[in-house]
N, C-alpha and C positions, 0 to 999 in steps of 0.2 A: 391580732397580737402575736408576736412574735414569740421561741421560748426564750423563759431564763431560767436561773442557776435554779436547782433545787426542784427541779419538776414542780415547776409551778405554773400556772393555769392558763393555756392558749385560750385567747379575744376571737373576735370577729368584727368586722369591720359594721357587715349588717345584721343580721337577726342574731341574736345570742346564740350562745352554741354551750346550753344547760349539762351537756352531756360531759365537759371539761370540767365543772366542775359537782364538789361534795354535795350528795345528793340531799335537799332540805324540804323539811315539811313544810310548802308554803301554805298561806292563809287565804281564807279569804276573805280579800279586803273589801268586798260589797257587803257581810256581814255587819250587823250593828253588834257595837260590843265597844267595853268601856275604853278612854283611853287609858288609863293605866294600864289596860293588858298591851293594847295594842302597841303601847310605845313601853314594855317594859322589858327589861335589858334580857330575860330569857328567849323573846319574842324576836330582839332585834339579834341575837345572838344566830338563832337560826338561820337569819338571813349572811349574815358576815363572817364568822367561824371557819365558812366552809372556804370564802378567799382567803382569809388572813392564814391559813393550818401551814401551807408551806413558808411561812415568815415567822410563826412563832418561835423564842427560844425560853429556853430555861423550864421546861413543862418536865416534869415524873408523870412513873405510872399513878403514883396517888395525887400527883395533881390534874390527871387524867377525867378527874369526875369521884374516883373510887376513895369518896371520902365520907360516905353515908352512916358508919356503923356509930352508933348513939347520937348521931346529931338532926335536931327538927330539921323537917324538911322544908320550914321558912326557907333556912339557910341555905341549902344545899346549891340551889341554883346560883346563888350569890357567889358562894365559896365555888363552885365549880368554874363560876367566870372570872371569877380574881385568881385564881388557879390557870389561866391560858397563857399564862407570861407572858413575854415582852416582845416586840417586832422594834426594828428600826426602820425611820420617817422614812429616810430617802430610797430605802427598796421598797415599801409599801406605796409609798408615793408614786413611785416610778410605774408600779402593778396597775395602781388604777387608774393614772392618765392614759393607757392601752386601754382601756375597756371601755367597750361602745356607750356612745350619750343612753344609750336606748338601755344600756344595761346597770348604769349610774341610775340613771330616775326610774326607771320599772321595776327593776329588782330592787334596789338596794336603798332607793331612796334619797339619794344626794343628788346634787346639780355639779356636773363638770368642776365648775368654777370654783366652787365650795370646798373642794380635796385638799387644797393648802391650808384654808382657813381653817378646816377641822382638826389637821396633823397638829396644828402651830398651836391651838386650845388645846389638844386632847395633851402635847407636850408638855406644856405649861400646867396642866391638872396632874400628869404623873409627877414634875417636878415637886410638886407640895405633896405630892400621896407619900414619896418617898423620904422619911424621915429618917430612917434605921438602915434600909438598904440603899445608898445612891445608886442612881441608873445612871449611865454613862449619855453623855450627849449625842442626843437625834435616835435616843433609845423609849420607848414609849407601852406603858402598861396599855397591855388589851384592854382592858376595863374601866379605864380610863377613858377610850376610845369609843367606848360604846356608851358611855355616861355623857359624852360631848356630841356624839349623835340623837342621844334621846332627845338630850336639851335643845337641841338645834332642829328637828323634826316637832317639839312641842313649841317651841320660840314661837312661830306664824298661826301654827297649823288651829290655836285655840284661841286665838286673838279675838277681841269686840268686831264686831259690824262697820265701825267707823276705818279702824285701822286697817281692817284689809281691804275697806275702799281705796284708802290713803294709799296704799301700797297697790293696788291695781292702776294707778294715776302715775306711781313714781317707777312702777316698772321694778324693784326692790327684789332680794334677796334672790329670785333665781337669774339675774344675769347681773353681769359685773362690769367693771372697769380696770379688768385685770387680764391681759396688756392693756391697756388707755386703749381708746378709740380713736387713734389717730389718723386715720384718713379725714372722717368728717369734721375731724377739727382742725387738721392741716386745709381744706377745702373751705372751710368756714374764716380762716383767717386769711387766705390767699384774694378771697373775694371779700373780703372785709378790707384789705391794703388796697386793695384793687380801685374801690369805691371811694374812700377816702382820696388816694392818691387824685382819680377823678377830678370828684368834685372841686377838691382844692387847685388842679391846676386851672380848670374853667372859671373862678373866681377870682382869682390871684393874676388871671395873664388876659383874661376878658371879659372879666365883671360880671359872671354868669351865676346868678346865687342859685342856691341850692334848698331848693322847695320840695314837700311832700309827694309834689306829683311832678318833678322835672327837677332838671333838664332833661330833653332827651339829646344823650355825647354821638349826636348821627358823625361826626368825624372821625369818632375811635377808631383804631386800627382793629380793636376787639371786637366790637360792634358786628354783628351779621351784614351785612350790605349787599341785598342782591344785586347792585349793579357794581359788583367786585369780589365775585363768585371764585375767581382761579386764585384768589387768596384764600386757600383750603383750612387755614388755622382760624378762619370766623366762624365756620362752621361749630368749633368745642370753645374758641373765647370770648364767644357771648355770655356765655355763661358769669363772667367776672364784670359784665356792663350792666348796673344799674340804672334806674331810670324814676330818680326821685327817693327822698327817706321811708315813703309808705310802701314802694316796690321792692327797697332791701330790706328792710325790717320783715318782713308778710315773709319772704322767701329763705331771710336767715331763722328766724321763728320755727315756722314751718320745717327745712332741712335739718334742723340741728335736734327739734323733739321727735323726726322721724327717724331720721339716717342714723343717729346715736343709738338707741333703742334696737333697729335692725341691725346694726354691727355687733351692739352688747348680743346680742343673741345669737352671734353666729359663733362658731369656734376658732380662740384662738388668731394668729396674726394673718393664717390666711383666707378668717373670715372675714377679715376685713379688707383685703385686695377683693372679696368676690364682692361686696358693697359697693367698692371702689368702681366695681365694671359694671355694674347697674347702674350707678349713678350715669358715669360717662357715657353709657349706650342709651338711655335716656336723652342724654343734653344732643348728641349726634342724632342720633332719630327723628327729637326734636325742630331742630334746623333743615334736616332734610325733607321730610315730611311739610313742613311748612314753606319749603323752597319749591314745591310740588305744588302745594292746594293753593297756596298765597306768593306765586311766586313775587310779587313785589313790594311785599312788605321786610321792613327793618325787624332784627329779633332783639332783642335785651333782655339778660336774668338767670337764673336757674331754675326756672319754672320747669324745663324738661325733667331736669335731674331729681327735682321733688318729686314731680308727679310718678317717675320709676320708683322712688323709694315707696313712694305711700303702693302704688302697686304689687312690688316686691314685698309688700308687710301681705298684701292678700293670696300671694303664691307659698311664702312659707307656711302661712296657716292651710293652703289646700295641702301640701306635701304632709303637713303633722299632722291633719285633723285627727287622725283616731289614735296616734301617738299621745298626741296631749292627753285625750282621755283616758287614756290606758294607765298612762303614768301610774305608781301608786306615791310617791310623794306630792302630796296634796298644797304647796303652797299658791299662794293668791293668784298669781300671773297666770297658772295652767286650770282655776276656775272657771267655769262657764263664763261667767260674766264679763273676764276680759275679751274672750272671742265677743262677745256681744258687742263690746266698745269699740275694738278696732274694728269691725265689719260696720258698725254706725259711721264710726268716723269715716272711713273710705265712702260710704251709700250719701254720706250728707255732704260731704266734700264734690263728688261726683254730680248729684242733682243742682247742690249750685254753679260748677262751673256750667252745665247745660244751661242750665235758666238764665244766666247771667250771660250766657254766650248768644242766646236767645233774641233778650230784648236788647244788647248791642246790635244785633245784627238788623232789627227790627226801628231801633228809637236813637241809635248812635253812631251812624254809617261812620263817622269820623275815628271814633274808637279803635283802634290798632293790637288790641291785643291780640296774643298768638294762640289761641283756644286752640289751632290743631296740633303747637306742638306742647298742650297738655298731652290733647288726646295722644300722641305718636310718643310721647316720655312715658305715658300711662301704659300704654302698649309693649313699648319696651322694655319697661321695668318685668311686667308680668311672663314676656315669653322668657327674657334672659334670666329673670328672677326662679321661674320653674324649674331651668337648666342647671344652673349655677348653685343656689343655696341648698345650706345644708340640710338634708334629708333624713332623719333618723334610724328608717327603716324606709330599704327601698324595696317595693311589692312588685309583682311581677310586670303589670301594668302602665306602672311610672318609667320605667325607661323610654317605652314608647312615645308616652306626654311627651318628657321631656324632650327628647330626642326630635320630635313635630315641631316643640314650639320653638328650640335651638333653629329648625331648617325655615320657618314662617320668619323668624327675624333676620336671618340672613338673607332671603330672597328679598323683604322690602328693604333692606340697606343699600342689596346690591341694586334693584329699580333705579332705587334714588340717585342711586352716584351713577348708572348708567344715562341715567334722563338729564343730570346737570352737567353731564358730558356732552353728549350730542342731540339734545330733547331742542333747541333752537335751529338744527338741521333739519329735524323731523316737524318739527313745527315752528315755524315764521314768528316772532312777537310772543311765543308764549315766556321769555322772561321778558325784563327791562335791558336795553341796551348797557355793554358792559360801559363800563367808563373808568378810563388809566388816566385823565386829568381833574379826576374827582378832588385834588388836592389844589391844583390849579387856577382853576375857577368852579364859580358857583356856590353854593351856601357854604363850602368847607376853605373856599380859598383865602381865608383869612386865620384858617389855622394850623397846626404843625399836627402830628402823630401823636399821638397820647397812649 
């Protein structure tokens, strides 16, 4: 974090740097103890006080605390934090967007994404506290802010059994849709026109209908077609060729509850260009890897680009694992039990495509699916997924990872592009013959480009 006006409190990008700021007696939060203490505004004042001291206005020395003589000491804590006076939204706001994810949920307790939401409540609570004195607009009572935090720390954190299942399923309250996820939805609708467009031109121009489990569009210019390899855009716009309603559904399904979720979790607009590179190094990988192990098979779908996402969900959980736990805001998403589901979901995901890759290859020789560019999406996902997402605390150790698995994925990319280069000089027959009258004759010469 950069400075600003008012000697106010330099960030860090990685480990906190406690030393910037007012020294607080923290707790500890492994102790059992009631929640009234632990979410009560003297408690949470500790932690907040010491950021907000350069943004407060309007404080005396007897609104300093020094208000003790004949008054019960119920009050005092009350009256010393309604005594902090007033900060304004957009320089507070602007403070804590600087300060590290790691420093938001460990110390303090909120979620990145949350900081708006809490200004814009705790705004709207001074606006009604303020009866006698108006506060000027984007002007906001301390104590008011810490009364919209208690509540929003108590909101999940004491919830039934049911609801914070329900909320470990919906993914709710620690990540947002604030910017929108629009890669995965932009992606989501590009192969959704994609498909449509399809289907309907094979019906409409050659009476090709459109079954759960076909057509397969072997004409598409999208299409992967090993034997029309130096058209280098099949390689990423298989991706937009479906092959049947039960192969885009499975795959729109699938991408949209994974890649959504992985984007809401990452920060901000340019966590979602790093989603955006996962996916695509996935879908490329995919093709390439499979232009290698299967050189003669056709590819169709986003099954690459899934398979990195669901990947990429198990790289950011090794980068956070003791993050997450450390956190001290306690809501559902960073309980035990969702690491349990997404590592289920990945382990059950994973032994069925084996199994299922198994007795194809065993009881359905005709079967054409691309199991290796699961595995090569799978792959992809996880080395670039390591490199790329965001890390909350980087240890001294994770450079290295990362920086290994960045040079593992870049050596099989570059294999692959050097073998579908010259791997038919090197070896005789190991593709299928190219073919530049593929439009000409034979099973496509009766139709145009799609």
């Amino acid at each position: 974090m950069n400075h600003v006006n008012r000697n106010t409190l330099k960030g860090v990008t990685g480990e906190a740097n406690m030393a910037d700021y007012e020294p607080v007696n923290s707790q500890d939060w492994g102790q059992k103890k009631s929640k009234e203490g632990e979410y009560s505004l003297k408690n949470l004042d500790k932690d907040w006080h010491g950021v907000f001291m350069p943004h407060l206005h309007g404080v005396t020395e007897t609104d300093r605390g020094k208000i003790s003589n004949g008054k019960a000491r119920a009050f005092e804590d009350i009256d010393e934090i309604d005594s902090r006076g007033t900060f304004q939204k957009a320089e507070v706001s602007k403070e804590l967007k600087k300060m590290s994810r790691l420093e938001l949920e460990g110390r303090l307790g909120i979620t990145s994404n949350k900081v708006e939401d809490l200004l814009e409540r705790a705004e709207r609570r001074t606006a009604a506290m303020s009866t006698k004195n108006k506060t000027q607009k984007g002007e906001i009572k301390y104590k008011a802010f810490m009364e919209v935090v208690r509540d929003y720390r108590l909101t999940t954190e004491q919830e039934s059994t049911l609801k914070n299942a329900v909320r470990v399923f919906a993914f709710v309250e620690e990540f947002s849709c604030k910017p929108p996820t629009f890669v995965m939805g932009f992606i989501t609708l590009l192969e959704l026109a994609s498909f449509v467009y399809t289907s309907t031109y094979l019906y409409t121009t050659y009476e090709v209908p459109l079954t759960w489990t076909g057509p397969v569009p072997y004409c598409s210019a999208l299409i992967y077609n090993p034997s029309r390899r130096w058209e280098i855009w099949r390689f990423a716009s298989y991706m937009l060729v479906h092959i049947g309603i039960g192969h885009f559904v499975f795959n729109m399904i699938m991408q949209i509850l994974v890649g959504v979720f992985l984007e809401m979790e990452q920060c901000g607009v340019l966590g979602s260009f790093k989603v955006l590179v996962v996916y695509m190094s996935g879908v490329l990988a995919g093709s390439l890897g499979t232009s290698l192990s299967d050189p003669a098979t056709y590819l169709a779908g986003a099954s690459g680009g899934v398979y990195a996402l669901i990947a990429a969900h198990l790289a950011t959980m090794a980068l956070n694992w003791q993050e997450d736990g450390q956190i001290r805001i306690k809501k559902v998403v960073k309980k035990p039990i969702t690491k349990i589901i997404r590592l289920s979901f990945i382990i059950i995901l994973t032994l069925h495509d084996i199994g299922y890759a198994i007795y194809v290859r065993m009881y359905d020789p005709d079967n054409r699916t691309g199991f290796m560019g699961h595995l090569c999406g799978s792959l992809a996902g996880l080395t670039v997924g390591i490199f790329i997402l965001d890390n909350r605390r980087v240890r001294t150790w994770e450079p290295v990872v990362q920086w290994m698995s960045l040079i593992i994925f870049i050596m099989f990319m570059a294999t692959c592009v050097v073998w579908n280069v010259w791997g038919e000089e090197w070896s005789p027959g190991f593709f299928p013959p190219l073919d530049e009258s593929l439009y000409e004759v034979g099973k496509c010469r009766n139709f145009e480009y799609m």
